[in-house]
C-alpha positions in Angstrom: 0.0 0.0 0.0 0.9 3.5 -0.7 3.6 4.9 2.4 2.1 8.9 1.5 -0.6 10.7 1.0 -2.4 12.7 -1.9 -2.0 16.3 -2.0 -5.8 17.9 -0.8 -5.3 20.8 -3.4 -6.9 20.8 -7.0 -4.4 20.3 -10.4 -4.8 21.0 -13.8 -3.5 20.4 -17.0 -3.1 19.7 -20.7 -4.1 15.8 -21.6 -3.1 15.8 -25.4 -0.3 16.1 -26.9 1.3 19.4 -27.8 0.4 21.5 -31.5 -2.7 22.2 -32.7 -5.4 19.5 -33.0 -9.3 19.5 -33.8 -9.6 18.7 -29.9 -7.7 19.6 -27.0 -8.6 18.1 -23.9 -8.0 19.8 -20.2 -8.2 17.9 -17.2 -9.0 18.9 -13.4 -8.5 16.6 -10.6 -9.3 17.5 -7.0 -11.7 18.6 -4.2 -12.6 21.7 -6.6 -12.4 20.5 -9.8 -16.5 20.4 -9.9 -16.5 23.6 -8.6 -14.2 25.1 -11.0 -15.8 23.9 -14.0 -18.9 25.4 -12.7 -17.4 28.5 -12.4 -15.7 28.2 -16.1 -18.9 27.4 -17.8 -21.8 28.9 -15.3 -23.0 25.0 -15.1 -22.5 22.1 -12.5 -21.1 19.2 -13.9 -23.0 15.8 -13.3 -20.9 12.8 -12.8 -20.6 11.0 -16.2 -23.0 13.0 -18.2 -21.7 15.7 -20.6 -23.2 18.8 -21.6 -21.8 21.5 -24.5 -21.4 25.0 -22.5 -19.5 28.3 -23.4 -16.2 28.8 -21.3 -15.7 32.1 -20.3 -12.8 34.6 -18.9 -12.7 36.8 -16.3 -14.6 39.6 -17.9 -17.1 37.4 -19.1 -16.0 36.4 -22.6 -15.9 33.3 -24.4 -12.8 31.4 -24.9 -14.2 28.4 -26.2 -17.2 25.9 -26.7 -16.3 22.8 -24.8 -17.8 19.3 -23.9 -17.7 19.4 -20.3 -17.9 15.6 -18.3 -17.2 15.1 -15.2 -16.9 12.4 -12.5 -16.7 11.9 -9.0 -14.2 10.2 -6.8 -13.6 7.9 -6.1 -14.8 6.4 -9.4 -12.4 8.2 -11.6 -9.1 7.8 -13.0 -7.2 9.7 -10.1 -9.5 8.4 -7.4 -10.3 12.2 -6.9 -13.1 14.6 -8.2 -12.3 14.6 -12.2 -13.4 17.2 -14.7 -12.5 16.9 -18.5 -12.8 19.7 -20.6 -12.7 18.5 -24.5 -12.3 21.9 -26.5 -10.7 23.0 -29.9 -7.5 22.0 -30.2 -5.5 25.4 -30.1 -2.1 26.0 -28.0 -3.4 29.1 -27.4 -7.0 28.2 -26.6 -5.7 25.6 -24.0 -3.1 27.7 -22.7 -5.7 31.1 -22.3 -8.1 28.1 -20.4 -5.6 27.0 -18.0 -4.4 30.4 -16.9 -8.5 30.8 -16.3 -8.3 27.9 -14.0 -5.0 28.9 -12.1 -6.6 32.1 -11.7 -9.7 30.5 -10.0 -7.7 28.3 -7.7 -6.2 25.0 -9.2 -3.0 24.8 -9.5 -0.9 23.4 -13.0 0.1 19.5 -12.4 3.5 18.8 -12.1 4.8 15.5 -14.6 3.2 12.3 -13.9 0.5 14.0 -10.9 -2.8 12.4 -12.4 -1.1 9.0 -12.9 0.5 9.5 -9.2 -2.7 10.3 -7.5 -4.1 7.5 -8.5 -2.0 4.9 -7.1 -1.6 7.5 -3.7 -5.5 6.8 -3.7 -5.3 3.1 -4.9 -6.7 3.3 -7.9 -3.4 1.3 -9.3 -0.5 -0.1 -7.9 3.1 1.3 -9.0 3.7 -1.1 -11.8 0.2 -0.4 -13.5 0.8 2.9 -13.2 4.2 3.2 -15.0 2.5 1.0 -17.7 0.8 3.8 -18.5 4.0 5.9 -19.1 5.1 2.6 -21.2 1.8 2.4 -23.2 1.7 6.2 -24.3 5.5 5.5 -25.3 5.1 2.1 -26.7 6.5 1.8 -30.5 5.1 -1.5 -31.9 2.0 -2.7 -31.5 3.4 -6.1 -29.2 4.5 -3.4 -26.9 1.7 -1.7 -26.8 0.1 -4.9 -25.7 2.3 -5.7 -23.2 1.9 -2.5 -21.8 -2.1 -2.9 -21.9 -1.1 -5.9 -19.9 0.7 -4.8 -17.2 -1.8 -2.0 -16.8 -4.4 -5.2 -16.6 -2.7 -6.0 -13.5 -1.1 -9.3 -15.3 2.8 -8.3 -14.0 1.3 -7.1 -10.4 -0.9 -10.2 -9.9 2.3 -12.7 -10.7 4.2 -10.2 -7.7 1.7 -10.3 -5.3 1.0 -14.0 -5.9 4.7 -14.6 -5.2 4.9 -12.5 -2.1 2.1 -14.2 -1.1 3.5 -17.2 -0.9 6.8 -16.5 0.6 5.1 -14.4 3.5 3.1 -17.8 3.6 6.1 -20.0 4.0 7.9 -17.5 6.2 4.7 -18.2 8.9 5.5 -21.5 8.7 9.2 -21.3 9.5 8.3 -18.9 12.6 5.6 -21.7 13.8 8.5 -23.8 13.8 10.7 -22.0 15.5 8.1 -21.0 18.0 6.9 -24.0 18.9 9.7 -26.7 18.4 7.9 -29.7 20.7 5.1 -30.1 18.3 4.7 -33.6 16.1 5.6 -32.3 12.6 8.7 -30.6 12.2 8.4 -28.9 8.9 11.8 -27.6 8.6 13.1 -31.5 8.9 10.6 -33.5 6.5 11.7 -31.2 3.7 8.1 -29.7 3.1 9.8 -25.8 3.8 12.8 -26.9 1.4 10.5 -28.4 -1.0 8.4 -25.1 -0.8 11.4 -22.7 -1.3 13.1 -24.4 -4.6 9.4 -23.8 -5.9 9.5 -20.2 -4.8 12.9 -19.9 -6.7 11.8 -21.4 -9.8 8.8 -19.4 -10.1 10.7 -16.1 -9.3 13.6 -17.7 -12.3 10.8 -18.0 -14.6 9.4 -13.9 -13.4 12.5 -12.9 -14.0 12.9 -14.0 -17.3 9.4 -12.5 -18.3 10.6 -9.4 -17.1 13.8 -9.3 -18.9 11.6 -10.3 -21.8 8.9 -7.4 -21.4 11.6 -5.0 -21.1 12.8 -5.2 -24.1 9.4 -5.2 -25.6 9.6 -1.6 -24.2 12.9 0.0 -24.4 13.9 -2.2 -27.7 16.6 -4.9 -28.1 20.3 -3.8 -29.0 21.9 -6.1 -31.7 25.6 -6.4 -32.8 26.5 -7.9 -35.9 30.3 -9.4 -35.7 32.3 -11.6 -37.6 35.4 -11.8 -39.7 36.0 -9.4 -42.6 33.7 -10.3 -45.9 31.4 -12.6 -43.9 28.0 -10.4 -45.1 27.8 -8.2 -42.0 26.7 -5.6 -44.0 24.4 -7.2 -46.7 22.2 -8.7 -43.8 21.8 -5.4 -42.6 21.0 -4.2 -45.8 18.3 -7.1 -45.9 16.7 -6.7 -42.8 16.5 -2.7 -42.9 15.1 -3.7 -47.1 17.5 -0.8 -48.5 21.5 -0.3 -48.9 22.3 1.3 -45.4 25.8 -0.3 -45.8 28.4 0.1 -48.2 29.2 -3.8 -49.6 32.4 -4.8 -51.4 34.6 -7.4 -51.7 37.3 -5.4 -50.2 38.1 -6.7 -46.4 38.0 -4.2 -44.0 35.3 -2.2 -45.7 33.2 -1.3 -42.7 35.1 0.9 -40.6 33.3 2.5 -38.2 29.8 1.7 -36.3 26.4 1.5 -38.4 23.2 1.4 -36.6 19.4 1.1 -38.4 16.8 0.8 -35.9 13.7 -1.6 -37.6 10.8 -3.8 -36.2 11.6 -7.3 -35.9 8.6 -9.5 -35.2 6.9 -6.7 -33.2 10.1 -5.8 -31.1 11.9 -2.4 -31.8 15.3 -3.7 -32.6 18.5 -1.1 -33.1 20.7 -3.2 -35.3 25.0 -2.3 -35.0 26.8 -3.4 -38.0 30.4 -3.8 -37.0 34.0 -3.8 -38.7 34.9 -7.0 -39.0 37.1 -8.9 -36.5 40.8 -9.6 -37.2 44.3 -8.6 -36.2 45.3 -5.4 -38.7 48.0 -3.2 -38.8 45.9 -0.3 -40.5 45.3 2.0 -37.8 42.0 3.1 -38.8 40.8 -0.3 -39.1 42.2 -0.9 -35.3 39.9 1.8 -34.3 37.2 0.0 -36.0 37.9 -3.2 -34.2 38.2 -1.8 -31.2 34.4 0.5 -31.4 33.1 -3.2 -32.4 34.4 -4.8 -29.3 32.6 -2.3 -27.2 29.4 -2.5 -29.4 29.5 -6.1 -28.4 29.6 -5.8 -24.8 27.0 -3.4 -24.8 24.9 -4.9 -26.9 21.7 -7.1 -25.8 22.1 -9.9 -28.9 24.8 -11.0 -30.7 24.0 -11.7 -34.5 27.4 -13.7 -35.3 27.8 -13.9 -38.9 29.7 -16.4 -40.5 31.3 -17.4 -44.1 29.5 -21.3 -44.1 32.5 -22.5 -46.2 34.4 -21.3 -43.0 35.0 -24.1 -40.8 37.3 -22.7 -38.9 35.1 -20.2 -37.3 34.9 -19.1 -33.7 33.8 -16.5 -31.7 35.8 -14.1 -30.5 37.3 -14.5 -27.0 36.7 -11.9 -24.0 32.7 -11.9 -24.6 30.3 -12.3 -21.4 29.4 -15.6 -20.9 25.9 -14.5 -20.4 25.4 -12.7 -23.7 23.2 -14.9 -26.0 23.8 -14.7 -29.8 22.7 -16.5 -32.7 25.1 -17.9 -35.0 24.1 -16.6 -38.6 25.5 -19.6 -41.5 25.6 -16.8 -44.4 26.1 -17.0 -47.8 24.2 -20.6 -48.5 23.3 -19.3 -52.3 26.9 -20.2 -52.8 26.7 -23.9 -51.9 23.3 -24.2 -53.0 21.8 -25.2 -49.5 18.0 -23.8 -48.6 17.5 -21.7 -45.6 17.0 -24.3 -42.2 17.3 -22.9 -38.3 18.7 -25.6 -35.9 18.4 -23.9 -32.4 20.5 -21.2 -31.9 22.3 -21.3 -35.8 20.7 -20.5 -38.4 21.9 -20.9 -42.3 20.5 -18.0 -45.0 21.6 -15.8 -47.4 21.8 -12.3 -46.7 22.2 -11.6 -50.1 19.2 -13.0 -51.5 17.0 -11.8 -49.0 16.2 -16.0 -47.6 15.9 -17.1 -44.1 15.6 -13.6 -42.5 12.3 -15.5 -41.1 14.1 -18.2 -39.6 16.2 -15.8 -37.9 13.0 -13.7 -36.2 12.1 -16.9 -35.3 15.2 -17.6 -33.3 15.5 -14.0 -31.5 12.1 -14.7 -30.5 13.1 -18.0 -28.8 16.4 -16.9 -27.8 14.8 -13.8 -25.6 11.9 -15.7 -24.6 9.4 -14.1 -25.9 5.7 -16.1 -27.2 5.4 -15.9 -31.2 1.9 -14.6 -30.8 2.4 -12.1 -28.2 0.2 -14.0 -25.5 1.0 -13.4 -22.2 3.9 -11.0 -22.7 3.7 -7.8 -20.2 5.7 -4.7 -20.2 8.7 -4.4 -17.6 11.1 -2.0 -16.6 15.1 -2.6 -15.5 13.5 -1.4 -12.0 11.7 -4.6 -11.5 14.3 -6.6 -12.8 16.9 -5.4 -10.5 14.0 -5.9 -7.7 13.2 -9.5 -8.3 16.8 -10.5 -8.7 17.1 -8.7 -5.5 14.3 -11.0 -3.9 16.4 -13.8 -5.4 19.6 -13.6 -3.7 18.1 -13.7 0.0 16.0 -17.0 -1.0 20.0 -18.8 -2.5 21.1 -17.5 0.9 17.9 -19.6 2.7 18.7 -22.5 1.0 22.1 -22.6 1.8 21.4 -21.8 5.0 18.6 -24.8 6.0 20.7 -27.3 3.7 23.8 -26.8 5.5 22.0 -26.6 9.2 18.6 -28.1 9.2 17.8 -24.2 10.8 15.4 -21.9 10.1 16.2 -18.3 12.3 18.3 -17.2 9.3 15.8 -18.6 7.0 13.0 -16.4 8.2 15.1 -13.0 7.7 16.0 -14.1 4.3 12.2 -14.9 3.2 11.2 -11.1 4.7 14.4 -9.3 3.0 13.1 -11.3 -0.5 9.0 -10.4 0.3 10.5 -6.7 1.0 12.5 -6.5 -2.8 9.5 -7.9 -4.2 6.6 -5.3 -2.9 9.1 -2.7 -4.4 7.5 -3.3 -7.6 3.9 -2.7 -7.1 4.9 -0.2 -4.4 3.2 -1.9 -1.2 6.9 -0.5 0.3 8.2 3.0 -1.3 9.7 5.8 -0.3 9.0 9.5 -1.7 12.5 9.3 -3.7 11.6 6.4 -6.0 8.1 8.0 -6.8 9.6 11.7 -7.7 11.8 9.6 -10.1 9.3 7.5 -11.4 6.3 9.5 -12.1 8.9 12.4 -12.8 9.6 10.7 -16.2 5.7 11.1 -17.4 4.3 13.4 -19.4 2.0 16.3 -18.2 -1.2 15.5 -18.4 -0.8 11.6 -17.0 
């Protein structure tokens, strides 16, 4: 649950996006917003019935004709009294009609107050509520979906489900610690162990949705590496469908760093096309080596492409072990193979334009994510950080109650995990975290 509480004063501001639009839409949130829009337009407001009135300034004249619609806490977005205000869609319009309301009393809404109101009054938890931020900012349709997901509650129901159960299981390690001389020992018969390897692997498999829903929203980094002349640059020529990279035969060609950012089976994707990797004494090319080393280890994906009449291939060395990639077999028009995907390798020809399907296929499996989209909820580096947070307490448990059959250190590490975990949905925040959260919103949400 919310740690603060919602300002008592009344906010307005601008809900659409800046420039001039057939509609513009102002909205007031607070204890006065029904008064104020009385005041504006000489009619109350009835809660969730429009009516069309004349909006007038201080002396009396009309700004603008405007929809008015209004509803009352706490059935409304913010949980508070909520006017809307749908007018004609000029900057100047909007801006004379705002100043009107300041005048009256309200005061303009700071980034992100709407959107923050409403979970400080419940209406959402904190993970809904930056799905809105996501969903407004989403640039494919799969992460708009995700988003609509997550602000479905689909992300915050998984959390709370999980820090149900381990505030569950940490009762049952205090009852047994509290009352030792009872028949069944649960920390002995291996029903608490048994319990916490299932809380792991659920929180494993959490994790890896959220790793996979944040990419859905901030977009997956891609480096393409491999030797000199292995068709680095005519696969990204095929998958951006135009010549972005220059092509020769001439090793060494690609100098510095190339990036094209395209959708890859609904995922934003920024694809890097690299000089290609090998020991040189030109010094230009050295700097080119050197920029795709550090696009590599910055990267989210590796696309390794490789000559397929080059058996000797490898990758190169000093890569994190943790970085997938997706060996790319390139060139197969040459040896008159058809395109095929065998786990993480896949053989196509760049040239030609065949297989590139194949390949979306493997980043999709490689990252996790569900070929139609099912499931799949938006997630930011914040929760990620939060539920690996919750995991390394529960590794500490286990280790713990296999090496002593105890559970007093067990029940510290199960609170410390249930703690990381109601970070996400903000059931435990501090006034820090949501200034820089619902700081990074727009004005208006």
């Amino acid at each position: 649950m919310p740690n603060v509480s919602a300002s008592n004063d009344t906010i307005c501001a601008i809900a659409t996006p800046p420039g001039r639009g057939g509609v513009g839409v102002i909205r007031i949130s607070g204890p006065d917003a029904f008064e104020l829009a009385r005041r504006l337009s000489a009619r109350a407001p009835e809660a969730r019935r429009f009516f069309l009135a004349d909006l007038r300034d201080d002396q009396g004249e009309v700004i603008d004709q405007a929809l008015v619609l209004g509803f009352r806490g706490p059935a409304s977005f913010t949980g508070e009294d909520v006017v809307e205000l749908q007018t004609h869609g000029s900057p100047v319009v909007l801006e004379m009609l705002l100043e009107r309301l300041v005048r009256l009393g309200a005061r303009r809404a700071r980034p992100g107050e709407f959107s923050e109101r409403a979970y400080l009054n419940d209406r959402m938890d904190l993970a809904q509520a930056e799905a809105i931020a996501d969903l407004i900012a989403a640039g494919t349709a799969q992460a708009a979906r995700a988003a609509s997901r997550s602000l479905e509650g689909v992300f915050s129901r998984l959390v709370d489900a999980l820090h149900h159960d381990l505030v569950e299981l940490r009762v049952w390690v205090e009852a047994a610690l509290d009352f030792p001389d009872e028949d069944v020992d649960f920390l002995a018969d291996g029903q608490v162990a048994a319990r916490l390897d299932a809380l792991r692997t659920r929180l494993d498999e959490l994790i890896e949705q959220a790793r996979a829903g944040r990419l859905l929203n901030d977009g997956l980094r891609v480096a393409i590496i491999g030797k000199p002349n292995a068709g680095k640059s005519s696969l990204l020529n095929a998958m951006t469908r135009r010549d972005s990279a220059i092509v020769t035969d001439i090793p060494g060609t690609t100098r510095d760093v190339l990036r094209e950012t395209i959708e890859l089976g609904g995922l934003p994707v920024t694809l890097a096309d690299t000089a290609g990797l090998r020991d040189t004494e030109d010094r230009v090319e050295i700097e080119g080596v050197r920029r795709a080393e550090r696009e590599m280890h910055a990267a989210d994906l590796l696309f390794w492409v490789v000559d397929i009449e080059d058996e000797a291939a490898h990758l190169p060395p000093g890569l994190p072990p943790e970085l997938p990639f997706i060996r790319i077999n390139n060139k197969i028009d040459r040896v008159g193979r058809e395109p095929r995907r065998e786990g993480r390798s896949v053989d196509l020809s760049a040239l030609e334009g065949r297989g590139l399907d194949l390949l979306e296929q493997a980043v999709r499996e490689v990252l996790g994510l569900q070929s139609d989209g099912g499931g799949e909820f938006s997630a930011r580096q914040r929760h990620i950080d939060a539920l690996v947070k919750a995991r390394e307490p529960l590794d500490r448990g286990a280790r713990e109650l296999a090496a002593t059959g105890s559970g007093e250190l067990l029940a510290e590490e199960l609170r410390m995990a249930a703690e990381a975990l109601a970070e996400i949905t903000g059931r435990m925040s501090s006034d820090e975290l949501l200034g820089h959260i619902f700081s990074s919103f727009c004005i208006g949400k």
